[in-house]
Steps between C-alpha positions, in 0.01 A plus 500: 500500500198324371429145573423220269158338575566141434100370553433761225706229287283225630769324639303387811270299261765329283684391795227328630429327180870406488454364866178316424694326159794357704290321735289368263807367322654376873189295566502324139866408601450365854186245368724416201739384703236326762389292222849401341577387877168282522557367179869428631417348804229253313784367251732393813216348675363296225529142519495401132821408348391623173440831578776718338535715775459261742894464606581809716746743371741362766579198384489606113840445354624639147744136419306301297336158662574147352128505274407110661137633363639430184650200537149334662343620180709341276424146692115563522325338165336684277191293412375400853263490811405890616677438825843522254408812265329736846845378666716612187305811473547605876885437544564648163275853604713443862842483375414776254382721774768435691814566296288845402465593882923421495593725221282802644605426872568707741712749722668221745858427456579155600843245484522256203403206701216651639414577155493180342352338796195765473485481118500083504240512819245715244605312222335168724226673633400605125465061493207534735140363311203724517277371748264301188784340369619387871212357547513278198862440564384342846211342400456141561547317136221357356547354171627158424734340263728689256272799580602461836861466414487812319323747789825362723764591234371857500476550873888374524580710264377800658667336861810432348528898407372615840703243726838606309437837525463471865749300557728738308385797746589290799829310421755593633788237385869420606751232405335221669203578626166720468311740680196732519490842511246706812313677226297646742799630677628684176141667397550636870741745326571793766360839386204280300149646608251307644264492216797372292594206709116421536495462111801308484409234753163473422598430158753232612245343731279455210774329307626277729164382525427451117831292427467265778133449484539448117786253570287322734220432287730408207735242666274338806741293767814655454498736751480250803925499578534856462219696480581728241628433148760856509642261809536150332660660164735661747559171633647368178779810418869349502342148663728314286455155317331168537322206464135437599258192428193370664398155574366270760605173633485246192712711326750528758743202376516693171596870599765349731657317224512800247630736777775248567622471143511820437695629829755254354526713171575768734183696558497654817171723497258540773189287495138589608297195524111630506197227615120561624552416888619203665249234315663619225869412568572325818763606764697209434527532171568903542783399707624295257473788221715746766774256532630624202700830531307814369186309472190678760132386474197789532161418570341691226153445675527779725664782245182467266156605587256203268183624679219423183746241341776247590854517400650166398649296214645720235347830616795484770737606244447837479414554841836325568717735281322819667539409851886328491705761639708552206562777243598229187314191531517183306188288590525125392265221518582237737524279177786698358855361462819717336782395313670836576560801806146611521611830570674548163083565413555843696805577261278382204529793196123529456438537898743782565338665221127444597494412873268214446625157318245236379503198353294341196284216522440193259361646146218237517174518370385824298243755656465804390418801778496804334178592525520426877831691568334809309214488707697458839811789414467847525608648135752504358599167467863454557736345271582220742117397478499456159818295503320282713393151469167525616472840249629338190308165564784274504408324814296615854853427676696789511669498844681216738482628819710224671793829563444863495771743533383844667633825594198591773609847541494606123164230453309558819173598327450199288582279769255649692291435234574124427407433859170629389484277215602243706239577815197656481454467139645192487193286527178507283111456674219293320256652760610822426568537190864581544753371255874489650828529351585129512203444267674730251843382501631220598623526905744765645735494227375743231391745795864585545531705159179603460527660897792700290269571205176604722759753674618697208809334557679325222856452645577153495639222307431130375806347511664447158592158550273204333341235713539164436493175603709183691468197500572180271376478097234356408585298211152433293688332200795314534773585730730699496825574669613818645821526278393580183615254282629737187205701456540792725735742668640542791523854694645608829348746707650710809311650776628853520246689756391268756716237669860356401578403174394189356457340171201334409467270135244644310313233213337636227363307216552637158177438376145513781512207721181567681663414833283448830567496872216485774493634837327613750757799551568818346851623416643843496786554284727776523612732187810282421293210533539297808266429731404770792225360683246245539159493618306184559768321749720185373226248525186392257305568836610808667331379858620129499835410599786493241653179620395383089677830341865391376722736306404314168167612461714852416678473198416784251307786491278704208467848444204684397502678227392855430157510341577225262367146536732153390471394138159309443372605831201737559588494927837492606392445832210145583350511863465155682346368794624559804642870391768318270563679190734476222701666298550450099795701315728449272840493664600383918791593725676191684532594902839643561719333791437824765121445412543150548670522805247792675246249428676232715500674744200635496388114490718394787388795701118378491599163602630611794152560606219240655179624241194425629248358176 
């Protein structure tokens, strides 16, 4: 048999080739997949929550997150200060990124609730500033004036989108109370590497740090009771209704007198009494004050941190409404006095709608503030703004801020801000330079709404009832009688939303009258036109004793009208001395006999009392 010589083939030599082929091609492999490991490994460790492969393939979900990069966009001007537009830029790269890295996720199967937790925990991290734009976000302000004004509008608006969205990730809510979730606990997810959970936490860390630091430097002093602002929000949920007001001891006489009368209509809310520390409001009179079912005083000295400026006169207000322990608040001034329930405010239309109920000032004097109010909002400017008074220029009075109605757990970031307005900035410094917000509008009033306006925030309502005024007329030519005396018609109104049904005898001369009544008071009417509430006490001099006031100095009271002055006037409404204005209009509304009678009382209430002149 002959043999076949395979090496006379040259088989030997190809399968050497072949041999020296295959490990060339093995070694290409094993470095190809060194490097895709190293380059793996440096995307879980970075720290940047920008990167796009910076969240590790573990916690990658494929639901897609709630886009809060886009709603922080839409509330960031367009025209504005570079810490807004590198701010805008970053979130909006971030929450691109992030919902990219979602829809090409990964291998891990994981429950539904795990899944939205890790898609909304992303979703907030994608929030996180660059570390450029935290710095500007933190630094300390240094402008003045509306310029000022403006820098602090932007950085709430950027906190107000952060401190949600971290709220949101914590929250855990039930019927009647709230909680917080252990995220730390739940990124400890078994069967997580090591390098994942590092990333995760790390990332947390850093965002715990920028929303409370950021919140700090934003709203100064209201950390002091609770130490963190996730806490007092959470203090708030399903704390019910009631009353707060601040005052000290000389107004002591008249808060116990309104809080009398109106238990007798039948209000039976809780009432937080705030004061500045015991020279403020004595213990005898505090006792006094507590006598009263449902009635508490707080020492609002030691919730608020003034350290660089001093909280007092009207700046409590805000500080007040924050700090009460209610959910719903209505703050009054000690001043104030109701015809009606006070609480049927809370069931007020416009306030279940909005959350937050104000109440119009005196359309006195025109000043226009448009220019101001473009310079001091972030664009767009809202309709509400340009409804405005100070907007249109029909007077620099757009807001009495004698009662407030607020929801604090849907409005907690532009309260936080009008404490601002109302603290630190609250003051302007010759030496300094500094110009404060009392020198641009006039006291705490307007600070409410614009706190709303800074915030991106523009649910809330003026109460559609007109002001007024009540008192006796003022009878310039000859007199005349109540009755008309064949020249007019008579009218009969109802009350149909806020206390019992009453009638009240409306005069209203056929052709313009010009009638005038002068007080020192301002009346709020409700929207079937009788009187709600009244701020400026009963008396001509709210701090002497009202031994002098008698029920007839009430007889009628005039309406405002709606952007239209009385016949051959250019002012409806004449400021006098001693903060006595008065009121010209065409037509005037006799005091019904409920009216009548809540003012007795009211009267013989404040007699009871030994005033000190």
């Amino acid at each position: 048999m002959t043999s076949l010589n395979l090496s006379s083939f040259g088989f030997p030599r190809r399968r050497s080739a072949v041999c020296r082929f295959l490990a060339i091609v093995i070694t290409i492999a094993l470095l190809f997949l060194i490097f895709a490991q190293q380059n793996t490994s440096a995307a879980l460790t970075s720290k940047h929550p920008n990167d796009i492969d910076s969240t590790p393939v573990l916690l990658q979900q494929q639901s897609q997150p709630r886009d809060r990069s886009t709603d922080h966009t839409e509330l960031v001007p367009h025209k504005a200060r570079s810490i807004e537009n590198i701010h805008e830029r970053e979130i909006s790269h971030a929450g691109h990124q992030h919902q990219a890295s979602i829809q090409n996720a990964g291998q891990k199967v994981v429950t539904d609730t795990e899944s939205v937790f890790m898609t909304n925990f992303w979703s907030t991290m994608a929030l996180m500033p660059s570390e450029l734009s935290m710095k500007a976000l933190m630094a300390p302000f240094v402008d003045t004036g509306d310029e000022h004004l403006k820098d602090v509008a932007t950085r709430v608006r950027i906190f107000k989108t952060a401190f949600e969205a971290w709220e949101d990730l914590h929250r855990v809510a039930s019927e009647d109370q709230v909680g917080f979730s252990n995220i730390l606990q739940r990124l400890r997810s078994p069967g997580n590497s090591a390098v994942d959970i590092r990333n995760a936490i790390q990332r947390y860390d850093e965002f715990r740090y920028y929303v409370n630091r950021l919140g700090i430097t934003l709203f100064p002093g209201t950390n002091l009771a609770f130490g963190d602002h996730l806490l007092l929000h959470a203090s708030f949920y399903k704390a019910g209704r009631g009353i707060v007001l601040t005052l000290g001891d000389h107004q002591v006489y008249m808060v116990l007198t309104s809080i009398r009368a109106f238990r007798r209509m039948g209000c039976t809310l809780p009432i937080e009494i705030m004061y500045l520390g015991e020279e403020d409001l004595g213990e005898e009179f505090r006792v006094m004050l507590e006598e009263i079912p449902g009635v508490i005083t707080r020492d609002l000295s030691i919730m608020v941190d003034d350290q660089g400026w001093e909280l007092k006169g009207w700046a409590m207000k805000p500080w007040a409404v924050l700090m009460s322990s209610f959910q719903e608040v209505l703050f009054m001034d000690a001043d104030v006095l109701f015809f009606v329930d006070p609480e049927t405010l809370f069931e007020d239309p416009q306030y279940q709608a909005t959350g937050a109920l104000f109440f119009k000032d005196r359309n006195l004097g025109r000043e226009e503030k448009r220019k101001w109010l473009k310079k001091v909002l972030p664009s767009p400017i809202s309709g509400k703004v340009k409804e405005n008074r100070l907007w249109t220029g029909e007077s620099g009075h757009m807001q009495d801020s004698g009662i407030v109605v607020i929801d604090k757990w849907v409005h907690f970031v532009p309260v936080l801000l009008a404490t601002r307005l109302n603290g630190i900035d609250r003051d302007g410094n010759s030496d300094t330079g500094k110009k404060g917000v009392y020198e641009m509008v006039y006291g705490d009033k307007e600070t409410f709404w614009l706190s709303w306006e800074m915030a991106g925030v523009h649910d809330y309502a003026f109460h559609s009832g007109p002001t007024g005024i009540l008192g006796i007329l003022k009878e310039p030519e000859a007199e005349r009688s109540l009755e008309p005396d064949g020249g007019a018609e008579e009218t009969d109104t109802q009350e149909e939303d806020q206390s019992p049904r009453v009638s009240a005898k409306v005069t209203k001369a056929v052709s313009p009258q010009n009638h005038t009544a002068c007080s020192p008071q301002l009346l709020h009417l409700g929207n079937t036109g009788r009187p709600l509430w009244l701020n400026g006490w009963i008396s001509q001099n709210k701090f002497s004793a009202p031994n002098d006031v008698d029920i007839d100095n009430f007889q009628v009271f005039l309406k405002e009208p709606v952007k239209k002055n009385p016949s051959g006037k250019t002012e409806m409404w004449e400021l006098e001395e001693n903060n006595v204005c008065c009121l010209t209009v065409d037509s005037f509304t006799e005091i019904s006999k409920d009216d009548k009678h809540a003012l007795e009382v009211m009267i013989l209430l404040a007699k009871e009392y030994e005033w000190e002149v």
